[in-house]
N, C-alpha and C positions, 0 to 999 in steps of 0.2 A: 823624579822621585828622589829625596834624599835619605839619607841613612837611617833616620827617627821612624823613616815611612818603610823601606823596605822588609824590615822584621814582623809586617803584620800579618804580613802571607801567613805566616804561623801561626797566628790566632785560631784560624779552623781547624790546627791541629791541636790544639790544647796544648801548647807549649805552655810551660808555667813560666810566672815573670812576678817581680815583685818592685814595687817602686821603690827606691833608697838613695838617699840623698842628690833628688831631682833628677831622676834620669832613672830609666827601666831596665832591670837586672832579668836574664833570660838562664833559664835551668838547661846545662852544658850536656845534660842524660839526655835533656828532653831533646836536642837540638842535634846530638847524633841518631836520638829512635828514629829521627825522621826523614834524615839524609842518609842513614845506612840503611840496608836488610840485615846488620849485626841484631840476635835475639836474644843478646846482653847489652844492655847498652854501660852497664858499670863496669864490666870488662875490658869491653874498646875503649872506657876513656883511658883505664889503668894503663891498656895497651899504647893507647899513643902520647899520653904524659911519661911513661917508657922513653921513648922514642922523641921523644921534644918539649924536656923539662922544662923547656922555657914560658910554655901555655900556664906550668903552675903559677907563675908570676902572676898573670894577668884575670885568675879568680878571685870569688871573695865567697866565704861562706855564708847562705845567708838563708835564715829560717823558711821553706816551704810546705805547702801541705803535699804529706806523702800519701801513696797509695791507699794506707789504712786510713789515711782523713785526721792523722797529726801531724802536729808541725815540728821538721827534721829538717837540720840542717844538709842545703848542696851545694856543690859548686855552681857557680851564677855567673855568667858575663854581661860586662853592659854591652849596649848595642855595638859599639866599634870594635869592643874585642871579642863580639859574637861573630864580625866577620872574621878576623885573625883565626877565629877556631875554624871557621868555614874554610877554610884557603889548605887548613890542614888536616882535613878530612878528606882520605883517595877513595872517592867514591866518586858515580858516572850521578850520583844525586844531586850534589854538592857541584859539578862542573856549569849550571844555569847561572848560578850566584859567583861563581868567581870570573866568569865573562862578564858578568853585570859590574862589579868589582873593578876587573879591569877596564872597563869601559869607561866607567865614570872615571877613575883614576886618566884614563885619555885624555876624556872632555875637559876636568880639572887643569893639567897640563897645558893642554889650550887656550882654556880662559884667562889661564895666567899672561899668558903671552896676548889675548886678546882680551880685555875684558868685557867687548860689548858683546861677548860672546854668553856669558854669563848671564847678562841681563836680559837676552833674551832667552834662557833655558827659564830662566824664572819666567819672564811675559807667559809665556807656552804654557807652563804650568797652571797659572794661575787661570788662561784661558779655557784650557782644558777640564778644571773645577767650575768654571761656570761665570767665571766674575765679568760683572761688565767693564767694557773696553776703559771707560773714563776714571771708574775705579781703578783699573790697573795703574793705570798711566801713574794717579795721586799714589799710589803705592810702591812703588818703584822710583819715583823721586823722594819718596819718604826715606824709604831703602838707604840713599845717596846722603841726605841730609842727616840720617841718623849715624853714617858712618863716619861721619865728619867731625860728628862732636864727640861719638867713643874715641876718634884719634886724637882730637884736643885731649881729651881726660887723660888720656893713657900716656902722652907727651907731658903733661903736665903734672904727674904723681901717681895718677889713681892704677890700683893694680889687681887689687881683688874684688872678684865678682859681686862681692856682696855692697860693696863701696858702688861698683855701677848701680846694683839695685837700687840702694837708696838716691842718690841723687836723681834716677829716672822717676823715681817716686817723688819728687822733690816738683819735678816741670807736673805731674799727672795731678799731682794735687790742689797745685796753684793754678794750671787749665784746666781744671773738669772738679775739681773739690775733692777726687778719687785717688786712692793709689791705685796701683797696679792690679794688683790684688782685689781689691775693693769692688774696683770697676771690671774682674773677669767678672764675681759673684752679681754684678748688677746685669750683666749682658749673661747670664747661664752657662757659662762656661767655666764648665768640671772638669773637664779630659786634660790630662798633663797636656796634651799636644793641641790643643786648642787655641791657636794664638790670639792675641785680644788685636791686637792690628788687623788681622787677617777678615776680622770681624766688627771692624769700624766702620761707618758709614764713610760718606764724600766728604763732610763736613767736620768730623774727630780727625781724619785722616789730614785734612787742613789745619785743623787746632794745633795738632801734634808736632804737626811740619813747623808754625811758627813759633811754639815754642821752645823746640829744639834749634830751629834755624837762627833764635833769639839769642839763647843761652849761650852757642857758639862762638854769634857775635862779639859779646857781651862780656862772655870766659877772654876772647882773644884782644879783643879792644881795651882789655883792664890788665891785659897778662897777666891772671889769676893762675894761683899756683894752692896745690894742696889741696887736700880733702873742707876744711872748713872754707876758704874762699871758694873752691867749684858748687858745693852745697848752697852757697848765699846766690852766687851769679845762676844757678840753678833754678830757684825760685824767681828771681827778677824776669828770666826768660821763659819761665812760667806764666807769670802775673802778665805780659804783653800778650798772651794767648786767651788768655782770660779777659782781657780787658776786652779783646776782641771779640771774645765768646757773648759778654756780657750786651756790647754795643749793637749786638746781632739782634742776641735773642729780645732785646727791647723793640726793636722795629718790627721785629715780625711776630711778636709773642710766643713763637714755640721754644722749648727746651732743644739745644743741640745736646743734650747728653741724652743720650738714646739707650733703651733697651734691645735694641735692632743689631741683630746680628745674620752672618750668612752659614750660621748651624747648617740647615736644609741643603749644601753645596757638598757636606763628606760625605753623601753618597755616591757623588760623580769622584771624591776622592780616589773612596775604594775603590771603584769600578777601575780608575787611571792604574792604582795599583798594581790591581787584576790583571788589567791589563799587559802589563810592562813587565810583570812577572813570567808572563809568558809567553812573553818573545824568544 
């Protein structure tokens, strides 16, 4: 379970949450009502921003609907600094998640020092959703392959998020005619958390790999430097996935760009969740 995933326990409580600048802001009232038996919840927070001014830092205010059903501004965390509040809530509620907290933070520590240890928390995972074994396998060396070429970029100039975006958008267009974007809306995928990899067949999942595994190449063999050369080397190891795509779908006449996704699997999400919550 990672950290996008653990705040959903809180769904069946009606924690309120708002989306803002890509990533889910969680209401700080809402997230003491439910780990205290406090019958203020806007008191205890008064109380322990009191007590560790430093939580003010890591709010942001941000328009919710209140009780009466308008929208009033509250204090909001995103996910990672809902657990920082978590950690500082002394309640026996709040003691499940900061074992879960330390925990991970263990396994983290570990991976570092091992990394095939990591690979397979993810296999596990993904097993545990339901995926088949051959799809994991292409998914997890996708994993490796795509980590390879964010480290070329990031050696090479690129430094803000948005600058990844487009160039990833740059291989998706030239192998699949889609961006990123494009191609969740083609495959039904609404839910921020929804990943469009996660939900690739055997054969995107291949596209994907040589077009990135192209680009890498291709960035490192030209020792391309700068946002306008990674963008051009971008497409070219794009267009080698596509060419591929193209030489495919001629012999055997179907479309590899598929509407086929593994939506029907976040059930067995939840249920993991569910699960692990309440250990």
């Amino acid at each position: 379970m990672d950290s996008s995933d653990a705040l959903v326990v809180f769904q069946d409580k009606k924690i309120r949450r708002v989306w803002q600048d890509k990533e889910w802001f969680y209401s700080v009232t809402d997230i003491i009502s439910i780990l205290t038996d406090s019958m203020d919840e806007m008191a205890y927070w008064r109380k322990l921003k009191q007590r560790e001014p430093q939580l003010v830092t890591i709010c942001h205010g941000l328009k919710m609907s209140a009780k009466d059903g308008r929208l009033r501004y509250a204090d909001c965390v995103s996910t990672k600094n809902a657990f920082r509040l978590i950690q500082s809530i002394p309640s026996p509620k709040a003691e499940p998640f900061k074992m879960w907290l330390a925990k991970v933070g263990y396994e983290r520590v570990q991976e570092i020092e091992n990394p095939e240890l990591a690979q397979d928390r993810i296999k596990s995972y993904y097993e545990l959703k339901g995926y088949p074994k051959d799809w994991i396998d292409k998914r997890l060396r996708g994993i490796a392959i795509r980590q390879d070429l964010t480290d070329e970029w990031s050696g090479r100039g690129i430094e803000k998020q948005r600058d990844f975006a487009i160039l990833t958008d740059e291989i998706s267009k030239a192998t699949f005619g889609k961006t990123v974007k494009a191609y969740r809306e083609f495959k039904g995928l609404e839910k921020p958390n929804q990943n469009l990899r996660d939900n690739m067949t055997d054969w995107e999942l291949i596209l994907t790999m040589i077009g990135e595994k192209a680009t890498t190449d291709i960035t490192v063999s030209r020792d391309a430097k700068g946002f306008a050369s990674l963008k051009s080397t971008a497409k070219e190891g794009g267009s080698v996935a596509k060419n591929t795509r193209k030489e495919i779908e001629q012999k055997t006449g179907k479309s590899l760009v598929s509407k086929e996704n593994y939506l029907h699997l976040e059930r067995n999400k939840k249920k993991l969740i569910e699960d692990k919550s309440g250990d």
